[in-house]
Jmol script that loads the backbone (N, CA, C; Angstrom):
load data "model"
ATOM      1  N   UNK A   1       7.165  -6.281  -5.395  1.00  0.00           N
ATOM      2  CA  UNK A   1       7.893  -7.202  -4.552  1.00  0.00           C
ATOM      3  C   UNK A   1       8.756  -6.405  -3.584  1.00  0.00           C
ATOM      4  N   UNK A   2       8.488  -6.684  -2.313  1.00  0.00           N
ATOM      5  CA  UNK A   2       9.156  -5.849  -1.083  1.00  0.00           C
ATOM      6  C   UNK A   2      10.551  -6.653  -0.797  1.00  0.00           C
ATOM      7  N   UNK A   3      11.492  -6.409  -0.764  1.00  0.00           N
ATOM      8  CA  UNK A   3      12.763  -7.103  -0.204  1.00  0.00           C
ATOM      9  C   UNK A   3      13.214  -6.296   1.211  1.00  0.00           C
ATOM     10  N   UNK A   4      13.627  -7.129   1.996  1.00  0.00           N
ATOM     11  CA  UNK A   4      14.320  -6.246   3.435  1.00  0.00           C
ATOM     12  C   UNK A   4      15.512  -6.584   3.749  1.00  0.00           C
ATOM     13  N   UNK A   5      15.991  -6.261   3.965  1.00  0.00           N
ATOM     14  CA  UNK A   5      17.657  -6.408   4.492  1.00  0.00           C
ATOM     15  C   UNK A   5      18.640  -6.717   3.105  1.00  0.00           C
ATOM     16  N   UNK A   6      18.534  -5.165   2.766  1.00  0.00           N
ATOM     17  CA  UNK A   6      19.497  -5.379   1.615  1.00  0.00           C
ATOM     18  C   UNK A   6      20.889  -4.740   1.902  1.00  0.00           C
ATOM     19  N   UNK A   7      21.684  -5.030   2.431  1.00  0.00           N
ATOM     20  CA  UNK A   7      22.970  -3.793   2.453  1.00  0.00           C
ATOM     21  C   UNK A   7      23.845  -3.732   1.396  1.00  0.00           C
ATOM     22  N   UNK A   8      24.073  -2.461   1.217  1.00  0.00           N
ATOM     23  CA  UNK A   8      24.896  -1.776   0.585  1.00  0.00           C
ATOM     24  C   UNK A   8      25.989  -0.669   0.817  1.00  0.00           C
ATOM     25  N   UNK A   9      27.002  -1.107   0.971  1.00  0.00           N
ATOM     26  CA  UNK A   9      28.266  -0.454   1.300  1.00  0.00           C
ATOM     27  C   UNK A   9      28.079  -0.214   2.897  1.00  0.00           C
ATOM     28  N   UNK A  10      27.995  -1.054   3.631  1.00  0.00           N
ATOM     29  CA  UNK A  10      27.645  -1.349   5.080  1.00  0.00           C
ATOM     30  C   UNK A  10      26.487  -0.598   5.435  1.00  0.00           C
ATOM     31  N   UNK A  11      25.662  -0.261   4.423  1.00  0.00           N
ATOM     32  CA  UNK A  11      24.419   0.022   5.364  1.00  0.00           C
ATOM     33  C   UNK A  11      23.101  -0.848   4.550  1.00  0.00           C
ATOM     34  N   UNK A  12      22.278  -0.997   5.940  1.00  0.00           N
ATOM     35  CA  UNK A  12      21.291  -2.104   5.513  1.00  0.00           C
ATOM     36  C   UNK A  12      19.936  -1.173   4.948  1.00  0.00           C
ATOM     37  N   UNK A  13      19.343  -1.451   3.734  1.00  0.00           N
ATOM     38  CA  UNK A  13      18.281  -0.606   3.403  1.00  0.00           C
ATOM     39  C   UNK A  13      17.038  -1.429   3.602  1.00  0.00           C
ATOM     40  N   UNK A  14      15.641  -0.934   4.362  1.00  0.00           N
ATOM     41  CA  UNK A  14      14.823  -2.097   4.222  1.00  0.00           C
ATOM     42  C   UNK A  14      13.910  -2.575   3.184  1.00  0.00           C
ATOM     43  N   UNK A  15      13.879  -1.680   2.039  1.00  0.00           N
ATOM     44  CA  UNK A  15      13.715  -1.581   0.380  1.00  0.00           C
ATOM     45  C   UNK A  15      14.287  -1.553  -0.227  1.00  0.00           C
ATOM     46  N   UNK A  16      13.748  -2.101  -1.721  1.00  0.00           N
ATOM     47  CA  UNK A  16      14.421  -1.261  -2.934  1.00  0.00           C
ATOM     48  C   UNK A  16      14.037   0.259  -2.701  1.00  0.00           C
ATOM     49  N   UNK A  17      13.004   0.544  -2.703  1.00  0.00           N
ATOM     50  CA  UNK A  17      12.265   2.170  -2.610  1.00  0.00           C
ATOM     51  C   UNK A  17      13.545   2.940  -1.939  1.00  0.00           C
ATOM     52  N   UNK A  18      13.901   2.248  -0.378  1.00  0.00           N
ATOM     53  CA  UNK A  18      14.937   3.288   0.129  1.00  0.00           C
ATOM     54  C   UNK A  18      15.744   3.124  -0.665  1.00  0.00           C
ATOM     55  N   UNK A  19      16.024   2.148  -0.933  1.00  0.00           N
ATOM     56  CA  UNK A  19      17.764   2.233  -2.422  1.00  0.00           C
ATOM     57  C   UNK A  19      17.808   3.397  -2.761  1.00  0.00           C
ATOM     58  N   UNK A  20      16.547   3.323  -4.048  1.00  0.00           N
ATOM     59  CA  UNK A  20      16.210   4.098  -5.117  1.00  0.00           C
ATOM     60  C   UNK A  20      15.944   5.514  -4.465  1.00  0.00           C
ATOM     61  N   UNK A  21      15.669   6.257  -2.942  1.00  0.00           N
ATOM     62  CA  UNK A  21      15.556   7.157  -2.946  1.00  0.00           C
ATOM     63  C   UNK A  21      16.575   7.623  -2.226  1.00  0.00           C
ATOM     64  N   UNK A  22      17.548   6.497  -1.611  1.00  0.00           N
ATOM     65  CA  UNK A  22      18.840   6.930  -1.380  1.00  0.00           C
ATOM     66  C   UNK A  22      20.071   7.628  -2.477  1.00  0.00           C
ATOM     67  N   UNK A  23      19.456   6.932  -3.456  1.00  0.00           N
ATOM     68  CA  UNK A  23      20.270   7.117  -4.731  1.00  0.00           C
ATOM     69  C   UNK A  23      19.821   8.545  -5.441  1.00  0.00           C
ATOM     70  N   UNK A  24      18.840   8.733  -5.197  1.00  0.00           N
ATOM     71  CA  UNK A  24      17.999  10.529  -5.497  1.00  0.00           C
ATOM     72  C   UNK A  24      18.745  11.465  -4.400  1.00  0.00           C
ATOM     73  N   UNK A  25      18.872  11.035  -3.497  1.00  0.00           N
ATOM     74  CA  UNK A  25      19.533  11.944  -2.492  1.00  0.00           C
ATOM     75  C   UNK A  25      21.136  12.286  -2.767  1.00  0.00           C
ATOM     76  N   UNK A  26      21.852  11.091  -3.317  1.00  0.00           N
ATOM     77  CA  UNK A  26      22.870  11.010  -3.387  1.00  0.00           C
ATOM     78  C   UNK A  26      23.200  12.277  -4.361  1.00  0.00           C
ATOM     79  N   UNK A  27      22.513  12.029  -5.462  1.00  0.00           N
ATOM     80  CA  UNK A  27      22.633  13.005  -6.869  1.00  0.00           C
ATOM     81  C   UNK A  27      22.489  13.913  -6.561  1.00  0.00           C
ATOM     82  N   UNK A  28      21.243  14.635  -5.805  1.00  0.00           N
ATOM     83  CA  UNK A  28      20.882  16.258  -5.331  1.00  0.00           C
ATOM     84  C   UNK A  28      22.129  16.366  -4.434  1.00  0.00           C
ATOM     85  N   UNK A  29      22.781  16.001  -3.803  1.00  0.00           N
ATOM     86  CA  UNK A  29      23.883  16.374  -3.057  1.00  0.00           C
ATOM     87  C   UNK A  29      25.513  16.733  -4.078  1.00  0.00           C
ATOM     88  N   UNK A  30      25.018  15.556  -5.072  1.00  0.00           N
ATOM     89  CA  UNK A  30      26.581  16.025  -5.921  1.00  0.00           C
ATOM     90  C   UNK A  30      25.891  17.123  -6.851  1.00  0.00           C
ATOM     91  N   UNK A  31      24.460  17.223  -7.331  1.00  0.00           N
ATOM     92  CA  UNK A  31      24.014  18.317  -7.980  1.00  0.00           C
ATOM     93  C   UNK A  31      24.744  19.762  -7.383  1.00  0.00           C
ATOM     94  N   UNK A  32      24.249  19.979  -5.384  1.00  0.00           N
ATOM     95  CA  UNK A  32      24.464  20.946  -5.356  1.00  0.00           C
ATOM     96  C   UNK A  32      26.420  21.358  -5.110  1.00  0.00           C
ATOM     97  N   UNK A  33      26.977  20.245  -5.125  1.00  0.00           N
ATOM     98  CA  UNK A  33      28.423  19.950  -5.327  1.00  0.00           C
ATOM     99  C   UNK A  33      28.750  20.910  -6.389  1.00  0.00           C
ATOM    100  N   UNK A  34      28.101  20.600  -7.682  1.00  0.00           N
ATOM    101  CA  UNK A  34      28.451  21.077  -9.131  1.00  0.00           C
ATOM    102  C   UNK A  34      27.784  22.126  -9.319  1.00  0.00           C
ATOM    103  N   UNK A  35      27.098  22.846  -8.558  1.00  0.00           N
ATOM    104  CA  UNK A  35      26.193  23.757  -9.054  1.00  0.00           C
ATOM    105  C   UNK A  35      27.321  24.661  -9.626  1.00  0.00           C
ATOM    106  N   UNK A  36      27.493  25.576 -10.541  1.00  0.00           N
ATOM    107  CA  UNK A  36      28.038  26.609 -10.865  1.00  0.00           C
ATOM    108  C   UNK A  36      29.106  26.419 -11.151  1.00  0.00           C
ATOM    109  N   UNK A  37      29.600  24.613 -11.481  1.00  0.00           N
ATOM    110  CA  UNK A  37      31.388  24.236 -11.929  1.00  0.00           C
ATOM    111  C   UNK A  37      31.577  24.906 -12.907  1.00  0.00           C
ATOM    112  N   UNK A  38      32.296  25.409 -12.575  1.00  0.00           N
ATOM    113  CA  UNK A  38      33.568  25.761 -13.848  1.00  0.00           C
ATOM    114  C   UNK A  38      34.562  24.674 -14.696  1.00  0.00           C
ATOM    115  N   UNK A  39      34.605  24.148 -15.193  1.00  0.00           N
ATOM    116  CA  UNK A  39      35.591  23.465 -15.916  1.00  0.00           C
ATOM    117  C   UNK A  39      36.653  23.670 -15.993  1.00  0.00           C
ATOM    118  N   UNK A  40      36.953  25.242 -16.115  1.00  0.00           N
ATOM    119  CA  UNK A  40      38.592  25.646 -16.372  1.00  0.00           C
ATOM    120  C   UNK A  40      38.985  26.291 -15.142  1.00  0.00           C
ATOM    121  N   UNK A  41      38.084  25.941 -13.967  1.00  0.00           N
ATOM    122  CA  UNK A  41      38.540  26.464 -12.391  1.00  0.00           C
ATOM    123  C   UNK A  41      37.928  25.232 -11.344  1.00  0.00           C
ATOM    124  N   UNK A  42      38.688  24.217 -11.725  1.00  0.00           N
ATOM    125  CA  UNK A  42      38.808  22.818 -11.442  1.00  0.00           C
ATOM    126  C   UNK A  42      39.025  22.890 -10.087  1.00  0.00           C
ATOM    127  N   UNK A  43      39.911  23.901  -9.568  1.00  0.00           N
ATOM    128  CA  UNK A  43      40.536  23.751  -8.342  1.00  0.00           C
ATOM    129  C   UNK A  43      39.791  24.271  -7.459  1.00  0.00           C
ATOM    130  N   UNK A  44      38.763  24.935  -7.757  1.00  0.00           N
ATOM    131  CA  UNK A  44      37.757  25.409  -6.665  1.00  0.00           C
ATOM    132  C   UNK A  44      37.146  24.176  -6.399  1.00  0.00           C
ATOM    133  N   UNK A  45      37.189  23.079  -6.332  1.00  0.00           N
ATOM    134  CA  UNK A  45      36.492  22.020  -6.180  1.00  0.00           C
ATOM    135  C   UNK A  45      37.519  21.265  -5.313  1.00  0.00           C
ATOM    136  N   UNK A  46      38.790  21.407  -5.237  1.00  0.00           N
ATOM    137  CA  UNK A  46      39.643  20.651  -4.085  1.00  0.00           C
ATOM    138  C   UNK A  46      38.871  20.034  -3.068  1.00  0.00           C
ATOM    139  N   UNK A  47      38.585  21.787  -2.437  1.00  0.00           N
ATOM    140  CA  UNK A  47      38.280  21.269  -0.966  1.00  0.00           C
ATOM    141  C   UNK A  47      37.144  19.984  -0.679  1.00  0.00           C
ATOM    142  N   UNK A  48      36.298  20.003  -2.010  1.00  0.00           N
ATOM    143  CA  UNK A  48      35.158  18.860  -1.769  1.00  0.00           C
ATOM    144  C   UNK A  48      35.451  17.655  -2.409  1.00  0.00           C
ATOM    145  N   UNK A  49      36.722  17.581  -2.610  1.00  0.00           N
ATOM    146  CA  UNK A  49      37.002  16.273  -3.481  1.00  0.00           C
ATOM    147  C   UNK A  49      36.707  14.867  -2.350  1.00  0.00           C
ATOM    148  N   UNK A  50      36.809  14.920  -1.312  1.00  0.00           N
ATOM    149  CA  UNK A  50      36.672  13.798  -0.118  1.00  0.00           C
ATOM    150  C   UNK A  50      34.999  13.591  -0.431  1.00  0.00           C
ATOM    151  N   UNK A  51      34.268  14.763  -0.559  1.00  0.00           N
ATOM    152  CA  UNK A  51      32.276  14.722  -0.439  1.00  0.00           C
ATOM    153  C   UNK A  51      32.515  14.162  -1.879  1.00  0.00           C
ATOM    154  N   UNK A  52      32.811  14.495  -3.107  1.00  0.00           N
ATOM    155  CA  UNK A  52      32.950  14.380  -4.339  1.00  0.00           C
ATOM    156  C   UNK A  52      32.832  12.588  -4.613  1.00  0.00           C
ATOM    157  N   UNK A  53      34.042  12.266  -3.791  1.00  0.00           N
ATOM    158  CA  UNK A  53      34.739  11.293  -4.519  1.00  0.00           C
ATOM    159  C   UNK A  53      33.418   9.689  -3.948  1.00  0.00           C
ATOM    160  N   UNK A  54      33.492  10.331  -2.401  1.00  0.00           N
ATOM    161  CA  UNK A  54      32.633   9.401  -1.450  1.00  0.00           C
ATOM    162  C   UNK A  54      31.225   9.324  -2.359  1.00  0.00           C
ATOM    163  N   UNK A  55      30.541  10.287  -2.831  1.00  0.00           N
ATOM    164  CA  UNK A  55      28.781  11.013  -2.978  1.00  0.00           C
ATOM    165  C   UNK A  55      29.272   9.671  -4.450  1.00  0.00           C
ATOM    166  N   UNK A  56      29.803   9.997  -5.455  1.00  0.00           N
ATOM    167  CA  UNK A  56      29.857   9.017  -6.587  1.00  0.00           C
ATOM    168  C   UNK A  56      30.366   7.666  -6.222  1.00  0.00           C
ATOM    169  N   UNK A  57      31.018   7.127  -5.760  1.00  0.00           N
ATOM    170  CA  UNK A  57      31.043   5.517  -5.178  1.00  0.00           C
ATOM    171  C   UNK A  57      29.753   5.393  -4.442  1.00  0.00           C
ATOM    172  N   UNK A  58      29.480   5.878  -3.509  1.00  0.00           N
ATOM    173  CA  UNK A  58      27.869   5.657  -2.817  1.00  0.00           C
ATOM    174  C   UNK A  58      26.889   5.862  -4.046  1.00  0.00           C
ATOM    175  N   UNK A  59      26.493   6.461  -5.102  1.00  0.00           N
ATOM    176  CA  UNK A  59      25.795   6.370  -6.232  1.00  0.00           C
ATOM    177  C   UNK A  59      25.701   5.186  -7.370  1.00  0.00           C
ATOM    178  N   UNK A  60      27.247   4.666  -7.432  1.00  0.00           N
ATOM    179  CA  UNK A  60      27.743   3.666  -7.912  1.00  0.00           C
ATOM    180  C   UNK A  60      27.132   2.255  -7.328  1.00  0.00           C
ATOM    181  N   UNK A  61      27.351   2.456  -6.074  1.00  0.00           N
ATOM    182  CA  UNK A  61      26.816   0.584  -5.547  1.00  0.00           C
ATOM    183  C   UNK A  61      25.559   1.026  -5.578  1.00  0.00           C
ATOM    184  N   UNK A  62      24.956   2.023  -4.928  1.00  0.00           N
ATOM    185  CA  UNK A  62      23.477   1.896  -4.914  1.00  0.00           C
ATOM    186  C   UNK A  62      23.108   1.835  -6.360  1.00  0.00           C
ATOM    187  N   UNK A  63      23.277   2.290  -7.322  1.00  0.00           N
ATOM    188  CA  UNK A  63      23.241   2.158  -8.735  1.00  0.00           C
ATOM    189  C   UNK A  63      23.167   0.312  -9.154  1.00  0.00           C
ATOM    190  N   UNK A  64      24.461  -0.197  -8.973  1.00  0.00           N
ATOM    191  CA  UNK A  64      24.770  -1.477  -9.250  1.00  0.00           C
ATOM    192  C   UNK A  64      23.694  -2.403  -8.152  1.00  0.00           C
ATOM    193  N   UNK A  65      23.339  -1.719  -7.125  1.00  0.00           N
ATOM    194  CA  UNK A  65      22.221  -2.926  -6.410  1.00  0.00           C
ATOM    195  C   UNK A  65      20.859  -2.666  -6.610  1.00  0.00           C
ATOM    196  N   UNK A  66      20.641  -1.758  -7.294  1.00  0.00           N
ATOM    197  CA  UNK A  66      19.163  -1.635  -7.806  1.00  0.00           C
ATOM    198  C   UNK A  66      19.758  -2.573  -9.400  1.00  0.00           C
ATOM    199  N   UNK A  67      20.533  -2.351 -10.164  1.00  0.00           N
ATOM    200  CA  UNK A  67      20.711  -3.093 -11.666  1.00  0.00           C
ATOM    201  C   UNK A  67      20.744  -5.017 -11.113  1.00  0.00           C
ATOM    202  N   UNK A  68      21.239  -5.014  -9.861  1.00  0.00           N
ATOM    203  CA  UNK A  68      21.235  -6.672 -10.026  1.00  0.00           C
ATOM    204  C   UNK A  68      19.906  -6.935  -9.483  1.00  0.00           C
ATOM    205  N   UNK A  69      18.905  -6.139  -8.511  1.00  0.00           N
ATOM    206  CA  UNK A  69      17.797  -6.554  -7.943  1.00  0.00           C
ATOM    207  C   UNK A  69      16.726  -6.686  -9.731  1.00  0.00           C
ATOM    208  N   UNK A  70      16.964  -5.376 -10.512  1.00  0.00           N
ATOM    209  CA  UNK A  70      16.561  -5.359 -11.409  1.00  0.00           C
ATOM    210  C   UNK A  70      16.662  -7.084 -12.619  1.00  0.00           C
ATOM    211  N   UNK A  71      18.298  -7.129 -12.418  1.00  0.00           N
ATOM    212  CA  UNK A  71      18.257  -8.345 -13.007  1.00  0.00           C
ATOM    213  C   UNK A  71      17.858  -9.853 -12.285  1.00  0.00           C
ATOM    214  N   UNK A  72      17.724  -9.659 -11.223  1.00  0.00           N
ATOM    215  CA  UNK A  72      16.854 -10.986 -10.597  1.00  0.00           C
ATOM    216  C   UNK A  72      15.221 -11.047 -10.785  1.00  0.00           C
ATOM    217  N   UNK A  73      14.787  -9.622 -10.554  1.00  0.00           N
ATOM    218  CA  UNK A  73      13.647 -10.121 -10.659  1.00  0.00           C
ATOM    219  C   UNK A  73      13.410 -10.141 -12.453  1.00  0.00           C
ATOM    220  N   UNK A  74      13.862 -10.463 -13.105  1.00  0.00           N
ATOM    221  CA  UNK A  74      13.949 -10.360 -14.809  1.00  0.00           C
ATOM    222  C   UNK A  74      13.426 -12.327 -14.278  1.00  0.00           C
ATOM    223  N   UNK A  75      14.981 -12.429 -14.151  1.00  0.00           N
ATOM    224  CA  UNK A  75      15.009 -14.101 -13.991  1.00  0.00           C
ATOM    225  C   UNK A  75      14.095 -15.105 -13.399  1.00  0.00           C
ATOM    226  N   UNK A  76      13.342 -13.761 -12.115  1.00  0.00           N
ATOM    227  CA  UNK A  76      12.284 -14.680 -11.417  1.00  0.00           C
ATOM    228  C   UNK A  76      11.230 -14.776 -12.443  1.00  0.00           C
ATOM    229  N   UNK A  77      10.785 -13.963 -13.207  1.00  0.00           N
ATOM    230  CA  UNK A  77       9.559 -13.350 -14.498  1.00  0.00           C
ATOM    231  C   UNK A  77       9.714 -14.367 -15.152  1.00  0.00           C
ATOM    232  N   UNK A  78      11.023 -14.705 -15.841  1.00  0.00           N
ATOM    233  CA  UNK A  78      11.371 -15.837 -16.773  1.00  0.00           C
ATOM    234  C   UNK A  78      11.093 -16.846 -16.229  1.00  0.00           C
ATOM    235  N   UNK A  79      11.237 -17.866 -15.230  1.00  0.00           N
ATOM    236  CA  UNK A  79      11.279 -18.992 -14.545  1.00  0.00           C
ATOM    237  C   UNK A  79       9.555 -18.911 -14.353  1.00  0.00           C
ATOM    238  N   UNK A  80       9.294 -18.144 -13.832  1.00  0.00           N
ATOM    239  CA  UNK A  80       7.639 -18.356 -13.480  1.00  0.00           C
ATOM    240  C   UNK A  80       6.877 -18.027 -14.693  1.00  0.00           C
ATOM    241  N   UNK A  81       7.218 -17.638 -15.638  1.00  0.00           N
ATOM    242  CA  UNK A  81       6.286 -17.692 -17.264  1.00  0.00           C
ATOM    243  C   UNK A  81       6.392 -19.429 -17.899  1.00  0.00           C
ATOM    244  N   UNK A  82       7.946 -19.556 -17.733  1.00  0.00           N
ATOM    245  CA  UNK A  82       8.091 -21.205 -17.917  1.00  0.00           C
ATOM    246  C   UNK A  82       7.168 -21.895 -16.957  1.00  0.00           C
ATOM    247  N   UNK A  83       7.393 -22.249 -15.833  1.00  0.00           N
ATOM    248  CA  UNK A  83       6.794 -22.713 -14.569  1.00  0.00           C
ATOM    249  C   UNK A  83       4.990 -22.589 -15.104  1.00  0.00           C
ATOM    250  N   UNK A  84       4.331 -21.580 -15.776  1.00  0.00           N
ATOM    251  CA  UNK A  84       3.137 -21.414 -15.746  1.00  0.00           C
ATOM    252  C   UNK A  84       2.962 -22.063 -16.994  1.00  0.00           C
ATOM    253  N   UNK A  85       4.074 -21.976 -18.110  1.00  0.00           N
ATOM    254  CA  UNK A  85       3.645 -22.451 -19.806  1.00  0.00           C
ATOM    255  C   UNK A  85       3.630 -24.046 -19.423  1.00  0.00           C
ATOM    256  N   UNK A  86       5.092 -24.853 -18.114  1.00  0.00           N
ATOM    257  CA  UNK A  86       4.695 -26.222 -17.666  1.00  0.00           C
ATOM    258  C   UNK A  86       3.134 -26.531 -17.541  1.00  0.00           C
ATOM    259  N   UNK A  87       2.667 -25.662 -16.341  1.00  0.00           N
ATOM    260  CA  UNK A  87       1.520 -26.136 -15.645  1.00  0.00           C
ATOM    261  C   UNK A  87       0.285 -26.326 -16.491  1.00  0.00           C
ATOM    262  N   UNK A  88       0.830 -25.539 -17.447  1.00  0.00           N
ATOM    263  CA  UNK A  88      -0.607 -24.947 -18.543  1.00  0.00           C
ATOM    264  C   UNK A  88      -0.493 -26.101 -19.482  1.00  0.00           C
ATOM    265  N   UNK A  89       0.727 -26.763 -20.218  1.00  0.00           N
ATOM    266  CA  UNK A  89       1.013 -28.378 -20.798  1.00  0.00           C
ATOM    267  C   UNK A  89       0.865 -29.492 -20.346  1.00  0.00           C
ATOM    268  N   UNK A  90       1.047 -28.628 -18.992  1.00  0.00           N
ATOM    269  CA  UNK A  90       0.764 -30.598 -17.966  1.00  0.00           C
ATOM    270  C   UNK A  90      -0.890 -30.729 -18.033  1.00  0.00           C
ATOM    271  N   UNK A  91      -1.285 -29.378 -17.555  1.00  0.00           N
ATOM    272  CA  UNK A  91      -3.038 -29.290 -17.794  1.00  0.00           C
ATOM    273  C   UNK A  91      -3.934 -30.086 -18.677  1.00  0.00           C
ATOM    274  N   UNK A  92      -3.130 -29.492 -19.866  1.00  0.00           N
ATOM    275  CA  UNK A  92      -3.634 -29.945 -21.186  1.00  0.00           C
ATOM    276  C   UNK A  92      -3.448 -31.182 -21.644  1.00  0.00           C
ATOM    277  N   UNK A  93      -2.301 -31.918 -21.341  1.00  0.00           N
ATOM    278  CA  UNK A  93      -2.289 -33.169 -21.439  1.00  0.00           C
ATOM    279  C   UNK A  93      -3.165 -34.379 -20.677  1.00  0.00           C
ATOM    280  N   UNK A  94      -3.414 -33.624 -19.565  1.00  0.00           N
ATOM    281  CA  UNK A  94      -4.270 -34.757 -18.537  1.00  0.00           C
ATOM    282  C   UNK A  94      -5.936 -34.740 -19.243  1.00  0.00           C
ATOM    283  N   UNK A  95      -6.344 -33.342 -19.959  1.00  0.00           N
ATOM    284  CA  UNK A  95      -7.522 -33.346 -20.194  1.00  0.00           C
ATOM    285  C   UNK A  95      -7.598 -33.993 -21.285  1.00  0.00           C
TER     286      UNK A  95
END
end "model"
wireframe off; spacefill off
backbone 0.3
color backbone group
């Protein structure tokens, strides 16, 4: 199922696919953020705390709008298995 005009955090994606590979991009960028963190030299990371802070909220909604597209189309699955178990009772009753 193709969806278009989805925005997320003011930008419009014309897939899920771009979501989902916006959201791959997002990670390889905080990947190479963290490459080589230190834990107990926290502060070498200051200067990128603005890329840091932005790269994980942008991961976050794109995260949360692939989980609700995920949970709609659950609901559409459900409604149209009912919708088909109707059609398939109404069937059977007329015959």
């Amino acid at each position: 199922m193709t969806v278009t005009g989805i925005v997320v955090g003011g930008t419009t994606y014309a897939s899920m696919d771009a979501i989902i590979a916006e959201r791959m991009e997002v990670l390889a960028k905080l990947n190479a953020l963290f490459a080589g963190y230190d834990p107990d030299k926290i502060a070498a990371l200051y200067a990128d705390e603005p890329d840091i802070v932005r790269l994980f909220n942008s991961y976050q909604a794109l995260s949360e709008a692939i989980d609700r597209h995920t949970q709609l189309q659950q609901r559409n699955e459900n409604i149209r298995a009912a919708w088909q178990l109707v059609r398939e009772l109404k069937k059977d009753s007329n015959a």
